[in-house]
C-alpha positions as CSV (number, residue, x, y, z in Angstrom):
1,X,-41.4,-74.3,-79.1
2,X,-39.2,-77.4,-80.3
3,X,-36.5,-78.8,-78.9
4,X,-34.3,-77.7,-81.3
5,X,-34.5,-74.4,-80.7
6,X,-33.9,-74.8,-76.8
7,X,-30.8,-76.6,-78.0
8,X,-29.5,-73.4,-79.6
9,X,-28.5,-71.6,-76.3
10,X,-26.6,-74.7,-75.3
11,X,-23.8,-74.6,-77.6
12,X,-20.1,-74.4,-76.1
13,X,-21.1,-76.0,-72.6
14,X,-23.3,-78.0,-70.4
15,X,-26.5,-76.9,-68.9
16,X,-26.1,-75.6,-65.3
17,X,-28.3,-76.6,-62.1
18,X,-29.8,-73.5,-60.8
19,X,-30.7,-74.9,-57.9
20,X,-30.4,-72.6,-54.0
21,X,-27.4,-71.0,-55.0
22,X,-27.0,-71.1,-58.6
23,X,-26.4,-68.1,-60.7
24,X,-30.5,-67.5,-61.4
25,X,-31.1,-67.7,-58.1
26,X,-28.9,-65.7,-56.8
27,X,-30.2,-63.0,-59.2
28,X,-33.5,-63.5,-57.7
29,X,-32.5,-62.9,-54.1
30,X,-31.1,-59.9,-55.6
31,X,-34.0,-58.4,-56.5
32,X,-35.5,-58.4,-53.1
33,X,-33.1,-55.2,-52.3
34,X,-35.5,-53.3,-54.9
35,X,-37.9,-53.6,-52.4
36,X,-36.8,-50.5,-50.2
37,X,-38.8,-47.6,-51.2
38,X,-42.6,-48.4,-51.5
39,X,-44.9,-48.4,-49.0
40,X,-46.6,-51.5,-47.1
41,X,-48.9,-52.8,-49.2
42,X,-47.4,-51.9,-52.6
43,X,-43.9,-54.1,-51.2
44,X,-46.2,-57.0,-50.0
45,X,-47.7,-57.7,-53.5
46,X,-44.1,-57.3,-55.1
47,X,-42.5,-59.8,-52.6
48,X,-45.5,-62.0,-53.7
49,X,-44.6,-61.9,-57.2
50,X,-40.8,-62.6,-56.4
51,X,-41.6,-65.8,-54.6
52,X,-44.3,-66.7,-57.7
53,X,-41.1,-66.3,-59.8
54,X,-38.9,-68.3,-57.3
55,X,-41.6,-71.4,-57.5
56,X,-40.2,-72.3,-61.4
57,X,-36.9,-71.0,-61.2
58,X,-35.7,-74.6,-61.2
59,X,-37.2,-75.8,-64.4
60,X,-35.3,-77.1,-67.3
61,X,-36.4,-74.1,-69.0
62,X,-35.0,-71.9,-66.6
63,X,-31.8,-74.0,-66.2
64,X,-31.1,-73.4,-69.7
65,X,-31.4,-70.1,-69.2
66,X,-29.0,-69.7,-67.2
67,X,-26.6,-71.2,-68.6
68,X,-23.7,-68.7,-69.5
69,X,-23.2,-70.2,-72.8
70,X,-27.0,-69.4,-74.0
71,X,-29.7,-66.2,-73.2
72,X,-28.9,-64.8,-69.2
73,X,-32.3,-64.0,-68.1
74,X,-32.8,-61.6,-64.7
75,X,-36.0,-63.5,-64.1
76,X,-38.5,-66.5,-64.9
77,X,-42.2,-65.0,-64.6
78,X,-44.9,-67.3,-64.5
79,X,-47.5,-66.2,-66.6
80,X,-50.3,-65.9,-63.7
81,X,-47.9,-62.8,-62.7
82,X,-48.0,-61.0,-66.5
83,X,-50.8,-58.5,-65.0
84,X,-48.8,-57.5,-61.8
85,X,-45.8,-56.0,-64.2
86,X,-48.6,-55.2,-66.8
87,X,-50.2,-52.7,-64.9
88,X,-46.7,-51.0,-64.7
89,X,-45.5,-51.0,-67.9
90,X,-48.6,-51.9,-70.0
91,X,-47.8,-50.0,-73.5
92,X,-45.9,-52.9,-75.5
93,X,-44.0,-53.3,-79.0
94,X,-43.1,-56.2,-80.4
95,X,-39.1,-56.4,-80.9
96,X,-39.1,-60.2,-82.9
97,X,-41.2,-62.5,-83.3
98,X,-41.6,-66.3,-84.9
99,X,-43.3,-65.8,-88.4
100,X,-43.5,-69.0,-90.6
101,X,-40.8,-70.8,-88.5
102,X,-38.1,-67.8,-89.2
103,X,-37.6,-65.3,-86.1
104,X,-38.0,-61.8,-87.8
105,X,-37.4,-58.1,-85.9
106,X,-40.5,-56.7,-86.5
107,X,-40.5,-53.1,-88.6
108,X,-43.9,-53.1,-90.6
109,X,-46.4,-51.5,-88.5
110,X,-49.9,-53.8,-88.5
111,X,-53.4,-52.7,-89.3
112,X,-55.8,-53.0,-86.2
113,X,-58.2,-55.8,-88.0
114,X,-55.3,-57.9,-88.2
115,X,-55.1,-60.1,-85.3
116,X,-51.8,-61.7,-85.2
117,X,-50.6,-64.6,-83.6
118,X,-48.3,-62.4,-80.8
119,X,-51.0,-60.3,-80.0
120,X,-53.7,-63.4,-79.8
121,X,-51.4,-65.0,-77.3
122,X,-51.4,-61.9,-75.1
123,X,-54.9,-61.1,-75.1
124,X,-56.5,-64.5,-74.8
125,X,-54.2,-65.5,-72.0
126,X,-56.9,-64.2,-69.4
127,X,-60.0,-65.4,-70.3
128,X,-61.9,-62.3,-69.1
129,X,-63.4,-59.2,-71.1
130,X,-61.4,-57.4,-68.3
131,X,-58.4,-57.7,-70.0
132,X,-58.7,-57.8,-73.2
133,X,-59.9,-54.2,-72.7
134,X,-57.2,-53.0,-70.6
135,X,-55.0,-54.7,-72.9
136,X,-56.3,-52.9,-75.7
137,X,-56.6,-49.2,-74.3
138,X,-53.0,-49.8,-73.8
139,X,-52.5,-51.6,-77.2
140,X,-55.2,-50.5,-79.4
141,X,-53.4,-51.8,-82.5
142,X,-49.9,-53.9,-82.2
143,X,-46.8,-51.8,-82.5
144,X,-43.3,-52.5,-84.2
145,X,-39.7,-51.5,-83.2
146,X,-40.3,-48.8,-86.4
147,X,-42.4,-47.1,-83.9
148,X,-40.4,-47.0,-81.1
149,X,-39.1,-43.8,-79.9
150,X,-38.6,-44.0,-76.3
151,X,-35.5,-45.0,-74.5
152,X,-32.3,-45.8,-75.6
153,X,-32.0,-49.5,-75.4
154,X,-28.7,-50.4,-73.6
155,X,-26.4,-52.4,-75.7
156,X,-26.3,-55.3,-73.0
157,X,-30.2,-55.4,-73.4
158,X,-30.2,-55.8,-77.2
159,X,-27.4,-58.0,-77.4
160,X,-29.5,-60.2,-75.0
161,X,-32.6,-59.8,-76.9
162,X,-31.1,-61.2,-80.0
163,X,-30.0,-64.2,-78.6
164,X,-32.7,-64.7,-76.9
165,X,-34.6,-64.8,-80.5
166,X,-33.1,-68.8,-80.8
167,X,-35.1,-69.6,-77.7
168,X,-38.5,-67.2,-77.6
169,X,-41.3,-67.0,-80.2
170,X,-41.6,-63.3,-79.2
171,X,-39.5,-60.9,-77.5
172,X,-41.3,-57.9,-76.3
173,X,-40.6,-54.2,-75.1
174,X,-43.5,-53.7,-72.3
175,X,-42.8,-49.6,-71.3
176,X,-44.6,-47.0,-69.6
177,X,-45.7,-44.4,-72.6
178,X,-48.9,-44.1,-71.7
179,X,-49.3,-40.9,-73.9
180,X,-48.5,-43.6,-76.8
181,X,-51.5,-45.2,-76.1
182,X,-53.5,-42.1,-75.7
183,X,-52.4,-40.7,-79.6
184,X,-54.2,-44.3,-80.6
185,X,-56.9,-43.8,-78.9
186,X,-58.2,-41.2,-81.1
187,X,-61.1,-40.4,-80.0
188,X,-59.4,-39.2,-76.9
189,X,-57.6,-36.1,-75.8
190,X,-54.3,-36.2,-74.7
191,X,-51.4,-37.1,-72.1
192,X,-48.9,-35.4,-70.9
193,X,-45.5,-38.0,-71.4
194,X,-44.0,-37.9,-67.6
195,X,-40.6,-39.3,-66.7
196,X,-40.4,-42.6,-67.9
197,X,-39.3,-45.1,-66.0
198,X,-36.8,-47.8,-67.7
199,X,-39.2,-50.2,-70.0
200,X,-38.8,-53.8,-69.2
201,X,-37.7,-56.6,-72.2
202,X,-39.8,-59.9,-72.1
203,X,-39.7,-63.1,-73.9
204,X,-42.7,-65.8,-74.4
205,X,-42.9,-69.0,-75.5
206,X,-46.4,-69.5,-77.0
207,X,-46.7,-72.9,-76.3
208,X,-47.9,-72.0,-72.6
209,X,-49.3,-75.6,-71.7
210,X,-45.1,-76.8,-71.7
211,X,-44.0,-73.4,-70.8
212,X,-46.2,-71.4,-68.1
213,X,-44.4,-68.6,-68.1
214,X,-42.1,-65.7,-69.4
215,X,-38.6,-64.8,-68.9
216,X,-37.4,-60.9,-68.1
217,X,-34.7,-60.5,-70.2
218,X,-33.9,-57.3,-68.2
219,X,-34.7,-53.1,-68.1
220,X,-33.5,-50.5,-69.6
221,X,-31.7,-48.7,-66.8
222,X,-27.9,-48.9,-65.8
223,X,-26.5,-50.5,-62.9
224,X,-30.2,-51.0,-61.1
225,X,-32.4,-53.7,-60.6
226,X,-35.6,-54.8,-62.0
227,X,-38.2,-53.0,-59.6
228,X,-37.3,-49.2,-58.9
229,X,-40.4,-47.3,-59.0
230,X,-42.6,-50.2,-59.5
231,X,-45.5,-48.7,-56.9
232,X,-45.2,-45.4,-58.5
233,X,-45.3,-46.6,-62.0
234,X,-48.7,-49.2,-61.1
235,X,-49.7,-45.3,-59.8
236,X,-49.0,-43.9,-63.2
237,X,-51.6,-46.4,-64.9
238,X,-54.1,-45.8,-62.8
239,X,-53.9,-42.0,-62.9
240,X,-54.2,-42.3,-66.4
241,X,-57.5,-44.3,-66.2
242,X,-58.8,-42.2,-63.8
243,X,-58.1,-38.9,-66.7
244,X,-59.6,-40.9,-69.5
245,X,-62.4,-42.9,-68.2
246,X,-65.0,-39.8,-68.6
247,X,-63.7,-39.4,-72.5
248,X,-64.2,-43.2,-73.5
249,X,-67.6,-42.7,-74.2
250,X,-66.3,-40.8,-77.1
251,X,-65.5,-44.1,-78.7
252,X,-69.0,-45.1,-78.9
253,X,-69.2,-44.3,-82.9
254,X,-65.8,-46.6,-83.6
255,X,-66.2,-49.8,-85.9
256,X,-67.3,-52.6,-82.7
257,X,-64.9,-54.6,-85.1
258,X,-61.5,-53.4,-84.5
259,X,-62.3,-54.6,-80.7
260,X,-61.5,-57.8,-79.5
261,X,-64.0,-59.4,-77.7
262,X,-62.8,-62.8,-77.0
263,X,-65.2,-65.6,-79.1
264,X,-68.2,-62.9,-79.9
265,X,-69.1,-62.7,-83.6
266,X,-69.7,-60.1,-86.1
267,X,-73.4,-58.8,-85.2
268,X,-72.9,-59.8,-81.8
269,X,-71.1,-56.7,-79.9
270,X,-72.3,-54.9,-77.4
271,X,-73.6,-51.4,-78.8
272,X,-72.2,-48.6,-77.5
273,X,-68.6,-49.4,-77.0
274,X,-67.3,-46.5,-74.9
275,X,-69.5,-46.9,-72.6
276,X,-69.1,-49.8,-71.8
277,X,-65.5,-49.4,-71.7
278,X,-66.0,-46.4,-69.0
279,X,-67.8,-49.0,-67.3
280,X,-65.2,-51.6,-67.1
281,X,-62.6,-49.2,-66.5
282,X,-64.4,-47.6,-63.3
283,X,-64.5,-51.2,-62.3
284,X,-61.1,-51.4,-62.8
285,X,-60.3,-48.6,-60.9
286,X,-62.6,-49.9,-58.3
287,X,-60.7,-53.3,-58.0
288,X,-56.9,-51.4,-57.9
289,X,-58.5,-49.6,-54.9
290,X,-59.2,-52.8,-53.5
291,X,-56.1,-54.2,-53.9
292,X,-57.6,-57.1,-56.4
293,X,-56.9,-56.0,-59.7
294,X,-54.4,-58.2,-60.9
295,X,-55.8,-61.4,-58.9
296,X,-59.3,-60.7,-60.8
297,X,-57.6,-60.9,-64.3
298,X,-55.6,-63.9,-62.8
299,X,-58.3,-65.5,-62.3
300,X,-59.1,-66.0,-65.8
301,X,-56.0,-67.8,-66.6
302,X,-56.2,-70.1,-69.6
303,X,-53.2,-72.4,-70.8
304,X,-54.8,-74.4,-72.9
């Protein structure tokens, strides 16, 4: 991301320190209150991720951010934290995105063979087969804000998310639909849609050697914080696995094609795709037990 485009949220006004008590941080202190509610161990991995956040709060990045003249962001996320919320709220669509230089809203839905830059980014962030499949049960192809039928996004929320567009390459709605990712699955029966939880808004910067991490540009729900329900969303996901994981093998007759599997070429897949992905996602389900899910997939970060 150039400089430039930074330099559009600082218009009308200095950039602020957000240093112990500045307005950033203050919102981050908030959002230990959101704590109350989950149990032992679901609290001590979510107070972990808050004081990951709080480690680059202070960057110039951040400072910019909140700056009340440019894009007021609830949160800076490192990356290394993307699977923690991702395994809450892991169906996305993309809301804009940089194309050509020109930040676009994104309405044309995208074949699955295509492989765009935004969805590249995502997958290939963790450099482990791990997930890029859970990514892609979730995301099986790369949806658009035509497709989007789920909550009602507040008017504060979008009139953040289209200024953030001067300072992200992509803005993106991560939500909990996970009977959205079941209808593109096929191959595979179907879900019951449960209450939804408020879906989160995220921006990225895809240059992820400057900037390590993402900002949450705030979630759909009025007059809360950022983290109700969090333990009992991560629960949602995992029930879900646990109903599909005896029906991927279903997709063992799919084109091996339309899967991503990192720097494999065509003739080199694995044969029998569904079962391998039962495999991985019994694994999975086998590290969430363990508490380790996340910190496996972190442990395949790659910013270069």
């Amino acid at each position: 991301m150039s400089e430039e485009r930074i330099a559009l949220t600082e218009s009308g006004g200095g950039s602020r320190k957000t240093g112990g008590d500045g307005p950033l941080s203050r919102t981050l202190e908030q959002h230990q209150g959101d704590l109350r509610g989950d149990d032992a161990s679901k609290t001590e991995i979510l107070q972990s991720f808050l004081q990951e956040c709080k480690r680059v709060r202070n960057t110039p990045f951040a400072e910019r951010l909140a700056d009340p003249s440019g894009v007021r962001a609830n949160m800076v996320m490192p990356l290394e934290q993307l699977p923690d919320l991702f395994l809450a709220v892991p169906v996305l669509y993309l809301y804009a995105a940089q194309d050509d230089g020109t930040m676009r809203r994104t309405l044309s839905p995208w074949g699955r063979r295509e492989l765009r830059p935004q969805q590249r980014f995502l997958m290939e962030l963790f450099d482990t087969q791990l997930w890029r499949d859970l990514y892609q049960i979730f995301n099986r192809k790369w949806r658009t804000m035509r497709e989007y039928t789920g909550d009602t996004i507040p008017s504060s929320i979008q009139i953040r998310m289209n200024k953030a567009c001067d300072v992200f390459d992509d803005i993106v709605i991560c939500t909990p639909y996970h009977h959205v990712a079941l209808m593109d699955l096929e191959e595979i029966g179907t879900w019951r849609p449960e209450r939804h939880p408020e879906p989160y808004a995220l921006g990225f910067v895809r240059d992820k050697q400057t900037y390590p991490f993402a900002v949450i540009l705030g979630r759909f729900i009025e007059n809360g914080g950022l983290f109700p329900n969090y333990g009992e969303m991560v629960d949602n996901t995992m029930r879900f696995l646990r109903r599909i994981v005896s029906d991927l093998p279903a997709l063992n007759n799919t084109d091996p094609s339309l899967w991503h599997y990192g720097k494999a070429k065509l003739g080199e897949f694995p044969p029998l795709p569904g079962n391998r992905l039962a495999d991985q996602m019994k694994f999975a389900l086998k590290l969430h037990k363990g508490k380790i899910l996340a910190d496996t997939i972190r442990q395949g970060m790659q910013l270069t």
